[in-house]
VMD Tcl script that draws the C-alpha trace (Angstrom):
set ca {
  {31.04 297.42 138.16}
  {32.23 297.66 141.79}
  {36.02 296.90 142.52}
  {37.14 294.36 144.46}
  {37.52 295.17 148.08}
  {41.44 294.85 148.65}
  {42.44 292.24 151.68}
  {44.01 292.91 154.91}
  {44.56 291.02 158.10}
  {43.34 293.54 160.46}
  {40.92 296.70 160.53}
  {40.65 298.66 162.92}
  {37.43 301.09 162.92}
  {37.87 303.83 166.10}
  {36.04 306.97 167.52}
  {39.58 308.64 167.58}
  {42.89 307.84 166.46}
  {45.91 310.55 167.74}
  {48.89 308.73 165.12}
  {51.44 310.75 167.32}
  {53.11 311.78 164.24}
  {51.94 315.94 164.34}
  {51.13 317.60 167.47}
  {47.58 318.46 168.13}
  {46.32 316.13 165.65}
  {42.90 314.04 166.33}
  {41.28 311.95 163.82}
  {37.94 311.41 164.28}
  {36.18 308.43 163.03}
  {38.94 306.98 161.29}
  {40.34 303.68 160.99}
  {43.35 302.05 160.40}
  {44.37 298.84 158.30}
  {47.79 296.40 158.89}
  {48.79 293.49 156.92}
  {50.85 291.19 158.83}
  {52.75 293.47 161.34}
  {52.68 296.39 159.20}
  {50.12 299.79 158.97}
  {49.49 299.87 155.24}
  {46.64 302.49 155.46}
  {45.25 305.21 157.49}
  {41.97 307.11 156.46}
  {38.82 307.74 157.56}
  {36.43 304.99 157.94}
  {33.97 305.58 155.25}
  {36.92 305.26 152.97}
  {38.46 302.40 154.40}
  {35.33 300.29 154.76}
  {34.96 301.02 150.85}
  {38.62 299.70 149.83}
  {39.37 296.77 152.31}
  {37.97 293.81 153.77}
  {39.82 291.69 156.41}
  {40.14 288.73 158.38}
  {39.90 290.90 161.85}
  {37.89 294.18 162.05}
  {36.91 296.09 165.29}
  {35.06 298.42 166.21}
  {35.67 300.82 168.43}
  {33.17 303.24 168.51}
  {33.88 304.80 171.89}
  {37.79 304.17 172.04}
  {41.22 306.46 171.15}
  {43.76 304.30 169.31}
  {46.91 305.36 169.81}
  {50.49 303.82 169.28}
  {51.63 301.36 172.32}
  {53.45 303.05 175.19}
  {56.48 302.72 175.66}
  {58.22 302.19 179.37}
  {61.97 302.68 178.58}
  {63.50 302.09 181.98}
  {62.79 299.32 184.67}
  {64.08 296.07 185.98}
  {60.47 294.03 185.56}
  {61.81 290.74 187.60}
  {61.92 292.94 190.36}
  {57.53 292.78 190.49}
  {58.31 289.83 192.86}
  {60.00 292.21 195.11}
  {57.14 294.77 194.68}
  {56.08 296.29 198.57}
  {58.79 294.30 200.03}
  {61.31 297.06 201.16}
  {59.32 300.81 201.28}
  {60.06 304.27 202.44}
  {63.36 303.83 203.02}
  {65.98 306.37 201.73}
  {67.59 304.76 198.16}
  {71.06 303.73 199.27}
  {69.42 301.97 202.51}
  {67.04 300.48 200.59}
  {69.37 299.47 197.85}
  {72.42 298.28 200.36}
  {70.13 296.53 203.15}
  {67.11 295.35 201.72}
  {67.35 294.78 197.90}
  {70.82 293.31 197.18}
  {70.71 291.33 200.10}
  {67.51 289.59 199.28}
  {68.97 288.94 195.17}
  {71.96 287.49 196.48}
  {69.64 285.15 198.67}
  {67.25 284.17 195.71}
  {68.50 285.79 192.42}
  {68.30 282.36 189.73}
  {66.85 282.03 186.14}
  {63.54 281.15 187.57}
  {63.24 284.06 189.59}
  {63.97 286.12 186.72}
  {61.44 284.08 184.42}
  {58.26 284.35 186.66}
  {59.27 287.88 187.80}
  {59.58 289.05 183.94}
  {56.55 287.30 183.32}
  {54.32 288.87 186.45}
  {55.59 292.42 184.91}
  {55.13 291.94 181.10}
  {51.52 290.96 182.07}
  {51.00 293.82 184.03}
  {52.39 296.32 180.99}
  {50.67 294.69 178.37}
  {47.09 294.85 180.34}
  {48.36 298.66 180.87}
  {48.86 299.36 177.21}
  {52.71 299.20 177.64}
  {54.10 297.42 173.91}
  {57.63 298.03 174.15}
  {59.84 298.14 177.25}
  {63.65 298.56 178.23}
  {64.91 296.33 180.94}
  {68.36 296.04 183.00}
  {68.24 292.82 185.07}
  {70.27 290.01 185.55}
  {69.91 286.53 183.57}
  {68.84 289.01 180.29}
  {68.84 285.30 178.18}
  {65.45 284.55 180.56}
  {64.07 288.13 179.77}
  {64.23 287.29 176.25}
  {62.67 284.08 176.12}
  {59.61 285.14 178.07}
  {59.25 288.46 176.31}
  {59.13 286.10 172.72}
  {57.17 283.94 173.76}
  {54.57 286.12 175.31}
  {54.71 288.80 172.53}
  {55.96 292.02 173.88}
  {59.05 294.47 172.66}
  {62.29 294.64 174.61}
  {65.53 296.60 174.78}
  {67.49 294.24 176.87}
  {69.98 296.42 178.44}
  {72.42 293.86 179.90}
  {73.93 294.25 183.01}
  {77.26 295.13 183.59}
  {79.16 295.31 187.18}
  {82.14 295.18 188.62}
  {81.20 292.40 191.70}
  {80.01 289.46 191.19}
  {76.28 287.77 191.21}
  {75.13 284.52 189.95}
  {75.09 286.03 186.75}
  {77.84 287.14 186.01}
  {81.36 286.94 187.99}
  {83.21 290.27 186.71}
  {82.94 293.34 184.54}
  {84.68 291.76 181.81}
  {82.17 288.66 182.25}
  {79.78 290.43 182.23}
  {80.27 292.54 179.24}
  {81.29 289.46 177.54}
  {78.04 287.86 178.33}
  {76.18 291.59 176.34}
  {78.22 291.01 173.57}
  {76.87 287.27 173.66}
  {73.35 288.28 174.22}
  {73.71 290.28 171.00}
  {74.74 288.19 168.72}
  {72.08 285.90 169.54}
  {69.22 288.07 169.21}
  {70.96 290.35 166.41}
  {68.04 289.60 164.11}
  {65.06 289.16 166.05}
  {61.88 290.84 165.63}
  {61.17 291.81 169.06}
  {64.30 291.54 171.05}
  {67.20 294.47 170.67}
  {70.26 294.32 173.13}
  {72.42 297.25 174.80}
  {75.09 297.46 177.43}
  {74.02 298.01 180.82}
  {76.22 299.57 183.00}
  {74.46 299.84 186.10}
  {75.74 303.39 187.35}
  {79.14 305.27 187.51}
  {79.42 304.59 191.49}
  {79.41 300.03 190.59}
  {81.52 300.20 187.45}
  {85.35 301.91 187.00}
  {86.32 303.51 184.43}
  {87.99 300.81 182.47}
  {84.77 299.37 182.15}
  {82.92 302.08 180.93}
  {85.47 302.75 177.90}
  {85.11 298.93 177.58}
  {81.59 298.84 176.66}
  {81.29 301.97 175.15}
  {84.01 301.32 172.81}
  {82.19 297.91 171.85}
  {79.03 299.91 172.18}
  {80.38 302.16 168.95}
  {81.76 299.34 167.52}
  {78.53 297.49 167.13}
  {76.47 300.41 167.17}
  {74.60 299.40 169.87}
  {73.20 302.01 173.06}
  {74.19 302.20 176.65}
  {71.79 302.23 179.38}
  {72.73 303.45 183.02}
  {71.40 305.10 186.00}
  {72.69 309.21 186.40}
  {72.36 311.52 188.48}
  {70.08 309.33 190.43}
  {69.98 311.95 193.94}
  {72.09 314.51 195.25}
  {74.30 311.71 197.70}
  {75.28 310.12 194.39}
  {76.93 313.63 193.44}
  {78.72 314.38 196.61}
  {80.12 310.57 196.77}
  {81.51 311.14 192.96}
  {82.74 314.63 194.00}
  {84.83 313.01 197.19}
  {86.02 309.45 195.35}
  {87.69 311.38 192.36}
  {86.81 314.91 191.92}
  {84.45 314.94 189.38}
  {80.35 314.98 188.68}
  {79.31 311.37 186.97}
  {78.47 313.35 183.99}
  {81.78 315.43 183.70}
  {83.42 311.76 184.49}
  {81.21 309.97 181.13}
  {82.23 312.88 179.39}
  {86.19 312.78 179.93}
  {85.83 308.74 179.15}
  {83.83 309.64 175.60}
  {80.16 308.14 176.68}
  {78.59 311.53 175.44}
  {76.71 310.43 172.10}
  {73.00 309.84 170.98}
  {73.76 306.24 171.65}
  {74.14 306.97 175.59}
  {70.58 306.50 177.31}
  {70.66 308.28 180.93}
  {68.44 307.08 183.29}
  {66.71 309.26 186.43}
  {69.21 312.98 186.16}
  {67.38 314.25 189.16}
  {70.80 316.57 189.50}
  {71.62 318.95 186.71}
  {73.12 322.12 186.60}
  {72.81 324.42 183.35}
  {76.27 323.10 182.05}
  {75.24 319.94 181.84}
  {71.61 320.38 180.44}
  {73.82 322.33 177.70}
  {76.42 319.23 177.46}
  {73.67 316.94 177.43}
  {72.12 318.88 174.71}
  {75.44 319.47 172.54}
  {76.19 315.50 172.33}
  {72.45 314.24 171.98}
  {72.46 312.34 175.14}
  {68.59 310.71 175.91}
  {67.14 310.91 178.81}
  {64.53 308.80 180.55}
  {61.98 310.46 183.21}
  {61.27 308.02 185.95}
  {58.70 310.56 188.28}
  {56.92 307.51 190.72}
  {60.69 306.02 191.47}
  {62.19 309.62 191.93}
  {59.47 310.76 194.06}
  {59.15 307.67 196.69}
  {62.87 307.07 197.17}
  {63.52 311.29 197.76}
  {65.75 311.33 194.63}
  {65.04 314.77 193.87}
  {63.08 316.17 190.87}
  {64.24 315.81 187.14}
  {64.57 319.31 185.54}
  {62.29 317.90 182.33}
  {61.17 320.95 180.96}
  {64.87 322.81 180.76}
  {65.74 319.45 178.96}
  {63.30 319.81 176.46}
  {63.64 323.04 176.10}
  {67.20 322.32 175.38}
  {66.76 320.18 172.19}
  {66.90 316.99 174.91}
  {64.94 314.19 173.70}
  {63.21 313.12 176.91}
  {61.11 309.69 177.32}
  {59.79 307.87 180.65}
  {60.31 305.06 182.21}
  {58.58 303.33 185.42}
  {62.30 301.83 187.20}
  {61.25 298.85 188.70}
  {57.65 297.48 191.10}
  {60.71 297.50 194.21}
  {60.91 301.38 193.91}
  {57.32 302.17 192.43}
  {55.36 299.92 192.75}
  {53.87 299.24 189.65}
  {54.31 299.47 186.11}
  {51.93 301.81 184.81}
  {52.61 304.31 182.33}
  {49.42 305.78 182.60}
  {50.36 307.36 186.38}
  {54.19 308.52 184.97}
  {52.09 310.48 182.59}
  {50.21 312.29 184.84}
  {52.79 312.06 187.42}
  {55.35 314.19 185.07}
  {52.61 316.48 183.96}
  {51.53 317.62 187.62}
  {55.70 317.55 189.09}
  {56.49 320.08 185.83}
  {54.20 321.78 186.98}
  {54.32 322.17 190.96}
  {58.08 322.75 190.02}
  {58.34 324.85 187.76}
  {55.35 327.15 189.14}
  {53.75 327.27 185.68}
  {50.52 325.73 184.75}
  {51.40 325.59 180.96}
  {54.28 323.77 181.25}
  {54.51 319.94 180.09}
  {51.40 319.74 178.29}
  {49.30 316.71 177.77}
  {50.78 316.25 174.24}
  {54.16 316.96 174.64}
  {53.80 313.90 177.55}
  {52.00 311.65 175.11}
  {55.11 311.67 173.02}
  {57.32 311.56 175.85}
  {55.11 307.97 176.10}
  {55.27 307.10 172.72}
  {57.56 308.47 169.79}
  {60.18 310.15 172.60}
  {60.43 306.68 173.79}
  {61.49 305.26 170.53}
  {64.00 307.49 170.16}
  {65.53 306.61 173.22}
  {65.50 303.02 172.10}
  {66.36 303.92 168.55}
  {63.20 302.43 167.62}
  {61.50 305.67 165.75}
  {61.79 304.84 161.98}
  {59.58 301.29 163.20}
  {57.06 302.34 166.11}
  {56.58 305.23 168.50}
  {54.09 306.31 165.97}
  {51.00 305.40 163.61}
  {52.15 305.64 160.03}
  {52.02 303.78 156.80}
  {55.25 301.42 156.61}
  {55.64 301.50 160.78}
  {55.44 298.20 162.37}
  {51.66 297.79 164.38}
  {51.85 298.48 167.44}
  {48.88 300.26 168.93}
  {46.93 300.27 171.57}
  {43.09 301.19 172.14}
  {41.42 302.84 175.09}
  {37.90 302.95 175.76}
  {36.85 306.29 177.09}
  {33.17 305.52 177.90}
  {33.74 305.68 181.76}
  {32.37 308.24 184.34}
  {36.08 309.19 184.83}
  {36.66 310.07 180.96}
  {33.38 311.68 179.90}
  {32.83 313.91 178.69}
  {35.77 314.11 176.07}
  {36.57 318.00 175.29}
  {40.40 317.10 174.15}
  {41.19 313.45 173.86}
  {44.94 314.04 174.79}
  {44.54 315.85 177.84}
  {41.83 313.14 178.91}
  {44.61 310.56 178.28}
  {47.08 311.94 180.66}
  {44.99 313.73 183.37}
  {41.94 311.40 183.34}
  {41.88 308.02 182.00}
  {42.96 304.93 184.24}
  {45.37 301.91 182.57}
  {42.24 299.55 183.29}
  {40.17 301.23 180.44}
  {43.09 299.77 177.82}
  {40.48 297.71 175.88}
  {42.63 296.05 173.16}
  {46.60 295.75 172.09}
  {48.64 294.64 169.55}
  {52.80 294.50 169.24}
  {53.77 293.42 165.57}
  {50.48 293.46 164.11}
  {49.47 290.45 166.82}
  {46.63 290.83 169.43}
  {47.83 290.44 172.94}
  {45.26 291.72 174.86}
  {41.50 291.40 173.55}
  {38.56 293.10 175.53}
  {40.90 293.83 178.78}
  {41.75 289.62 178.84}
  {45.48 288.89 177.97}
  {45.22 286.07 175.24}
  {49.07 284.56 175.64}
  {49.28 284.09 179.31}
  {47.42 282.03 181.54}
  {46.82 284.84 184.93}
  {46.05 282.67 187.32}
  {48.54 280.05 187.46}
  {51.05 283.55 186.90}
  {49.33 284.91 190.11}
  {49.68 281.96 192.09}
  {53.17 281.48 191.02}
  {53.78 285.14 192.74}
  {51.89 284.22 195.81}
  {54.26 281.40 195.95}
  {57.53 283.81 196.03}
  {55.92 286.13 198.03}
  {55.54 283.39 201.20}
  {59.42 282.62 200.19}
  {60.81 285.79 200.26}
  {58.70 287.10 202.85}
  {59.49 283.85 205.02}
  {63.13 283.64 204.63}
  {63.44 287.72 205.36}
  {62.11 286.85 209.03}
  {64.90 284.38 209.93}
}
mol new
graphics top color blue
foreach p $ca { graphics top sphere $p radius 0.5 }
foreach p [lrange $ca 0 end-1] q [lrange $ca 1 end] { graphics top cylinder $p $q radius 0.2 }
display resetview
């Protein structure tokens, strides 16, 4: 008498599967089974095919299925500004080009279409979960629901005005707001945004931290961003930005430090001591001159360390694919070492690292029974990825975001075959072309 083949909603049937969850570990020929947004079994696919039936089942003979990645720094509205102000120096760019141009056309549609343009781009690049600092957060959050993507929203806080907000307090006010409203959602977690120690005084700071611990929520802010940043502190009161964060009681797991191109040992060590996170941002870093993020004496240090893409004004584009490899080869050429930053250790800087930062890691950042499903699936039969002798080091040195075949965030498939299935691409394209001639138009008067 045979038994009853149990039913799922999705099965997924795969050449590889790397769950993230023990280092070095491949499983070949193995397939995993969700019900609803959940991973309720993992095994190989003989056994699978012999316990389950399901609504959905794929196979993916010639694919690696791996958890989605996760970008956990950028600012994805600004993919309308993507090209529009290069090689120039950060503070130039930052002080003449950028802020000018968002006080000229910064509104809740700009941030709509723009968050739209980049969640397309990270979904079709295997990107599942994202953090985000950008004004008009409420906009963010709408788009990212109703397109089907995670997001930490880390809301903005400064101390001049925009049309977002009009003050620090406002702003912070507006967080707290933001909070409350998606306190429960699925997809949609909020944290205070700071934007760096040189826009926001001290006051502020202990403001949102001390809500931050209050509601147990993170804070998200730029560090240690170049070596001007550091001499500025140094002459405007004395101290380093992270000496400063430390004397006004920032310094817990909960703090989320964006870019740290400039560390000395101390501070690796006071990092370290307080569980600080850290997120790697190697494109951004590398074509504004910021200087080169000391990743390896961070791990080494107990650090957890994720990465993050910044934003398509200071990349330009949102692929996690190219910070992989980017922060592979920079350990590297830095450090002098070969063996440093292997492929591994920068898949879970992609992937369960990234969680962390987030605080995500008991739900996704890996694939186990109980997490939530989100995975992705990359199809390796391509000149570029054949032949396969290690499927993580083809991953990060060889494979191109264009061979992301399939993904799913909380159990739901959002791209199928390389095709988004929730967003209509060419009226989002010519929406873009449309800013673009704007922008580009207005910047000439």
């Amino acid at each position: 008498m045979s038994i009853p083949l149990a039913q799922a909603d999705t099965i997924l049937h795969a050449r590889w599967v790397l769950p993230m969850a023990k280092t070095g570990q491949v499983l070949e020929h193995h397939s995993l089974v969700f019900k609803q947004n959940r991973i309720v079994e993992l095994g190989t696919t003989a056994h699978i095919k012999s316990r389950y039936q399901a609504q959905q089942e794929f196979t993916l003979d010639s694919h690696v299925v791996l958890p989605g990645l996760i970008n956990a720094h950028g600012h994805g509205p600004m993919s309308l500004l993507r090209g529009f102000a290069d090689d120039l120096p950060l503070h130039t760019w930052l002080e003449q080009k950028i802020w000018p141009t968002e006080a000229r056309w910064l509104n809740e549609t700009f941030v709509a279409d723009g968050s739209r343009l980049a969640m397309a781009e990270m979904l079709l690049a295997g990107t599942t979960c994202f953090s985000d600092m950008y004004f008009f957060p409420d906009q963010i959050a709408r788009q990212a629901s109703a397109i089907g993507i995670r997001v930490q929203l880390a809301s903005p806080i400064f101390e001049h005005p925009t049309a977002w907000a009009h003050n620090a307090d406002d702003y912070i006010a507006k967080a707290t707001q933001l909070h409350d409203q998606y306190r429960n959602n699925d997809l949609i977690s909020v944290v205070f945004g700071p934007h760096a120690p040189y826009t926001v005084s001290d006051a502020s700071l202990v403001k949102a931290a001390t809500l931050a611990n209050e509601l147990d929520l993170g804070v998200h802010i730029h560090m240690h961003e170049n070596a001007r940043e550091i001499q500025d502190a140094i002459k405007t009161n004395g101290l380093r930005p992270l000496e400063r964060l430390h004397q006004l009681g920032l310094l817990n797991p909960r703090l989320q430090c964006i870019h740290m191109t400039q560390l000395l040992d101390a501070e690796i060590s006071l990092l370290a001591n307080h569980g600080v996170q850290v997120v790697h941002c190697p494109a951004s870093n590398l074509k504004l001159a910021s200087g080169f993020c000391r990743v390896v004496d961070l791990l080494n240090a107990g650090v957890n360390v994720a990465l993050g893409t910044d934003s398509c004004a200071s990349n330009n584009n949102l692929d996690m694919f190219t910070e992989m490899r980017l922060a592979a080869l920079l350990a590297k050429g830095v450090s002098n070492d070969a063996s440093v930053l292997p492929a591994w250790q920068v898949l879970q800087m992609a992937t369960i690292n990234g969680a962390r930062v987030l605080g995500l890691e008991e739900q996704i950042g890996t694939l186990e029974v109980g997490k939530i499903a989100d995975l992705i699936a990359v199809n390796l039969d391509a000149p570029n990825t054949q032949p396969v002798y290690d499927v993580a080091s083809t991953l990060v040195y060889s494979a191109h975001s264009a061979q992301v075949s399939h993904v799913w965030v909380q159990g739901k498939l959002v791209v199928e075959k390389g095709k988004l299935t929730g967003i209509d691409l060419d009226q989002l394209l010519q929406t873009s072309k449309q800013w673009a001639e704007q922008i580009k138009e207005s910047s000439t008067l």
